[in-house]
C-alpha positions as CSV (number, residue, x, y, z in Angstrom):
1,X,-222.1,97.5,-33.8
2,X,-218.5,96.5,-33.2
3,X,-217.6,96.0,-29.8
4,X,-213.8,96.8,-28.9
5,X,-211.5,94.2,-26.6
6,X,-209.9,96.0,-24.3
7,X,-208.3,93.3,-23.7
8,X,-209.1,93.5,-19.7
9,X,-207.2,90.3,-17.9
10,X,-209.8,89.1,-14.8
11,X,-208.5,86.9,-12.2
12,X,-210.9,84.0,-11.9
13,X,-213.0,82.5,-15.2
14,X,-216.4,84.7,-15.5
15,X,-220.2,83.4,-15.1
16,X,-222.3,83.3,-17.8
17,X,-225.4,84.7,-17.6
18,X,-228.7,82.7,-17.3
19,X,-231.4,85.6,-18.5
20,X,-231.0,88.9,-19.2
21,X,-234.3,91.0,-17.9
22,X,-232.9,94.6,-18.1
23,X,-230.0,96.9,-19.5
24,X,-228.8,98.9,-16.5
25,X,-227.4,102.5,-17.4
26,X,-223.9,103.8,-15.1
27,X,-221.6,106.4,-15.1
28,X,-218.1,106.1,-13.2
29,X,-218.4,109.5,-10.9
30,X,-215.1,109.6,-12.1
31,X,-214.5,112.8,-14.8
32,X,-211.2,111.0,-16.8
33,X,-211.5,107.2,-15.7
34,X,-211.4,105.1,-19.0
35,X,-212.1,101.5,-19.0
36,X,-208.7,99.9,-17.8
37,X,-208.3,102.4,-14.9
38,X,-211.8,101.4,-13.9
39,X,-210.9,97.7,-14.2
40,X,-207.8,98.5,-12.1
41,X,-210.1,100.1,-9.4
42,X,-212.7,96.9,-9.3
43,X,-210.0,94.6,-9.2
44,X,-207.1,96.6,-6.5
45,X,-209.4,98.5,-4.9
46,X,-212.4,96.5,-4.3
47,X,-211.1,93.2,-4.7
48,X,-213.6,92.2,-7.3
49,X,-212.8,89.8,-10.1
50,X,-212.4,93.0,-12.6
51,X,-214.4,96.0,-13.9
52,X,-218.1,95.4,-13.1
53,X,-219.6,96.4,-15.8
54,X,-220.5,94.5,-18.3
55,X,-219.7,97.3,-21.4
56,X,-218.3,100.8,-21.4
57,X,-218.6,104.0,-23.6
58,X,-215.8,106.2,-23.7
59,X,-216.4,109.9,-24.4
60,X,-215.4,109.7,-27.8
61,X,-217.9,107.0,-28.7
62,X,-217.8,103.4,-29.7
63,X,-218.2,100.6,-27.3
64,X,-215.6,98.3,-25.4
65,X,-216.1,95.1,-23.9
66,X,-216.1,95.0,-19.9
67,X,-217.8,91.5,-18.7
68,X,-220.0,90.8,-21.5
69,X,-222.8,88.6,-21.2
70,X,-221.7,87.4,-17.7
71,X,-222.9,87.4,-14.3
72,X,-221.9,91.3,-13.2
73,X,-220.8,93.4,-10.4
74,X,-223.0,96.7,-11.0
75,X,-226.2,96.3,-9.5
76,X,-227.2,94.8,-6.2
77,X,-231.1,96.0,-6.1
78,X,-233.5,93.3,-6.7
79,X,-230.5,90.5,-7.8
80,X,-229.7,92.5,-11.1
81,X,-226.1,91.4,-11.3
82,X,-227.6,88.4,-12.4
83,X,-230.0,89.2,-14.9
84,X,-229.5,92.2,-16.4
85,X,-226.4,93.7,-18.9
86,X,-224.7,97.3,-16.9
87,X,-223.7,99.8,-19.6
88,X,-221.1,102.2,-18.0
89,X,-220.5,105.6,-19.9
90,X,-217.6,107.4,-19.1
91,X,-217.9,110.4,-17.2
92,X,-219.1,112.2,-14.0
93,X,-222.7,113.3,-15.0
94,X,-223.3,114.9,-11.5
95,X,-220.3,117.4,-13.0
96,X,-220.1,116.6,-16.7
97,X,-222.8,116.5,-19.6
98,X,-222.2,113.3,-21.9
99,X,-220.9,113.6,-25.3
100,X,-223.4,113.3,-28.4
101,X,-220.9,110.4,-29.3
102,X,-221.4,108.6,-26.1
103,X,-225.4,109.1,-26.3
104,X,-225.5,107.9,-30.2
105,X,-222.9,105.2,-29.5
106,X,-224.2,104.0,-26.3
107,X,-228.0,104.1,-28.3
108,X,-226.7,101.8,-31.2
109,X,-225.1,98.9,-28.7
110,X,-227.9,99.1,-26.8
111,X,-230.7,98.8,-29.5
112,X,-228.3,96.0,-30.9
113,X,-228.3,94.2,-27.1
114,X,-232.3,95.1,-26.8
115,X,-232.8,92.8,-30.2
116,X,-230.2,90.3,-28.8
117,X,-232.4,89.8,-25.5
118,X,-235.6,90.3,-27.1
119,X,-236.2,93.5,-24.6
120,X,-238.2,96.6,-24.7
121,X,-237.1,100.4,-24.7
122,X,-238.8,100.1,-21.2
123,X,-236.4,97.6,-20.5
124,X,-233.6,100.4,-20.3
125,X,-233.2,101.9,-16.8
126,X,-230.8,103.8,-14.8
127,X,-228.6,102.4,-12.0
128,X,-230.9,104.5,-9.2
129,X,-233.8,102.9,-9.9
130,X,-232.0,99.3,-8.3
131,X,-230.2,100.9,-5.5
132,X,-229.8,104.2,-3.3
133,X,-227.6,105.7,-5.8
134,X,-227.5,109.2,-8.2
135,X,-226.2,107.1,-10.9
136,X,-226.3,107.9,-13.7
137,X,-226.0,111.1,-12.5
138,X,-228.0,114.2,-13.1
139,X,-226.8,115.4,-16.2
140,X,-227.8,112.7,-18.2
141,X,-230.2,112.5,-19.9
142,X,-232.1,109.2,-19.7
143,X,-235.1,110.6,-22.3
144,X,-232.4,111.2,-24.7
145,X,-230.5,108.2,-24.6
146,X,-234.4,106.2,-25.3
147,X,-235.1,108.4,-28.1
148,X,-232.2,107.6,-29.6
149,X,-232.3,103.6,-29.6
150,X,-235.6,104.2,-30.6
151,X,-234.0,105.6,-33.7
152,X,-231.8,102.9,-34.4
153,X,-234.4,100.0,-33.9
154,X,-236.9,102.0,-36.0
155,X,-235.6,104.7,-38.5
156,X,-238.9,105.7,-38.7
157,X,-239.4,107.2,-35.6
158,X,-236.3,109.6,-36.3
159,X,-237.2,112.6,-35.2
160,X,-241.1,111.8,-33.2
161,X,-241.2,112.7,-29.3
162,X,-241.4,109.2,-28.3
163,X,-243.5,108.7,-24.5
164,X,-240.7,107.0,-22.8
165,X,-240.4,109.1,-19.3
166,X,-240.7,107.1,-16.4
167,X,-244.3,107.4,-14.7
168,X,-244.8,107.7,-10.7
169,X,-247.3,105.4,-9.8
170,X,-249.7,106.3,-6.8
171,X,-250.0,104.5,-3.2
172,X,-253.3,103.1,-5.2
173,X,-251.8,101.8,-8.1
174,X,-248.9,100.4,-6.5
175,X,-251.2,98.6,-4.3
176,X,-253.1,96.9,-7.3
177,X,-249.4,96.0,-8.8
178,X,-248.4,93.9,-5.8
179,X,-251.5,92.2,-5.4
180,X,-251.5,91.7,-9.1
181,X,-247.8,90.2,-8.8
182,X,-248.9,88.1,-5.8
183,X,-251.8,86.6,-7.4
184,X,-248.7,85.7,-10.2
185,X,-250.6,88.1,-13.0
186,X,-247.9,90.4,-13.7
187,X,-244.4,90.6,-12.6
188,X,-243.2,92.0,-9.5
189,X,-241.3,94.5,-11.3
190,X,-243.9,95.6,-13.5
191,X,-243.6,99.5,-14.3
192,X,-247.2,101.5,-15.5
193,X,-245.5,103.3,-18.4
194,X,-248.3,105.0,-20.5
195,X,-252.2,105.9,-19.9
196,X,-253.7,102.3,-20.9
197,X,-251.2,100.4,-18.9
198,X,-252.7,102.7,-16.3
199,X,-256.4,101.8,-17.1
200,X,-255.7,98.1,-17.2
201,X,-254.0,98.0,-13.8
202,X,-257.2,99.9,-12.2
203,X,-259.5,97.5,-13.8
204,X,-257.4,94.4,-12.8
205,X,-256.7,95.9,-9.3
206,X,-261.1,96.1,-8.8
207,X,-261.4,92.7,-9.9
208,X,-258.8,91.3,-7.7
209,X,-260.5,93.3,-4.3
210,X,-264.1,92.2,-5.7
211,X,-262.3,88.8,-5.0
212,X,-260.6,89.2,-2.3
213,X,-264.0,90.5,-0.6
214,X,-265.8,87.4,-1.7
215,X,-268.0,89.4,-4.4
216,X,-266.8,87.6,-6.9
217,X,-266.4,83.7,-6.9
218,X,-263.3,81.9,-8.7
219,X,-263.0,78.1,-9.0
């Protein structure tokens, strides 16, 4: 997908990023902002280098270039400014609804940055999930938005409910996740996502108590 230069003017040279782990989803809270008036806002207003975001999807679709592939300014939780790519679509979803444009745009750059970074649909998470935040706001629709990069990876899933809603673990299973991450076994971000993932974590999180109780031996 062609990415538009909005030819946004920053004031110091920007960071390239080492890694890319996730593709972080925004909206504004603004109802009319467009890219430059955001940029001016980062820059004026919050004394930031520029606009934080790394890419932005106007209402009408397409995609413009914020940061790019650099170190960003839209996601403080767990060090994601530095590993991940923010995708900011224009709007206030607490009060607006985003356009079909936006959602098939916004679905084709991100399937194209997904195969880029070698990253799953999983990989694809809204800003609140980082920080104490509403953003993306209610209105959108994160189920959607998966659906439809599904699409564009695979054409032949156009159509098929894909199982892509985020799952609540329980105290239990989040337990057996941070002893599994401690012991180095899966990462500490690790996110149950379907019914087997489930079933492998419960098995995983016995075996590492039957160790951890000395009834099982490891050299």
């Amino acid at each position: 997908m062609k990415i538009e230069n909005a030819g946004l003017k920053f004031d110091k040279a920007l960071t390239p990023l080492k890694q890319v782990k996730k593709i972080i989803i925004h909206h504004p809270a603004h109802t009319t902002w467009d890219i430059k008036e955001i940029h001016n806002y980062h820059q004026k207003s919050k004394g930031w280098n520029g606009i934080g975001y790394s890419y932005f999807i106007p209402k009408t679709g397409g995609a413009q270039l914020g940061r790019g592939r650099t170190i960003g300014a839209h996601c403080k939780g767990m060090g994601m400014n530095d590993k991940s790519l923010g995708v900011c679509f224009q709007g206030d979803f607490d009060k607006q609804i985003p356009t079909e444009a936006q959602y098939r745009d916004g679905a084709k750059l991100i399937a194209q940055l997904l195969l880029q970074e070698g990253l799953q649909i999983n990989d694809v998470e809204p800003h609140k999930n980082f920080d104490a935040t509403a953003c993306p706001g209610k209105n959108f629709d994160m189920s959607k938005l998966k659906q439809y990069i599904l699409e564009e990876m695979n054409p032949n899933v156009k159509g098929t409910v894909q199982t892509v809603a985020e799952y609540t673990m329980s105290d239990g299973e989040k337990r057996a996740v941070n002893r599994l991450a401690k012991l180095g076994i899966v990462a500490e971000d690790f996110k149950i996502t379907n019914s087997d993932q489930r079933v492998m974590v419960s098995m995983m999180g016995g075996f590492v108590r039957a160790v951890e109780d000395g009834r099982i031996k490891v050299k």
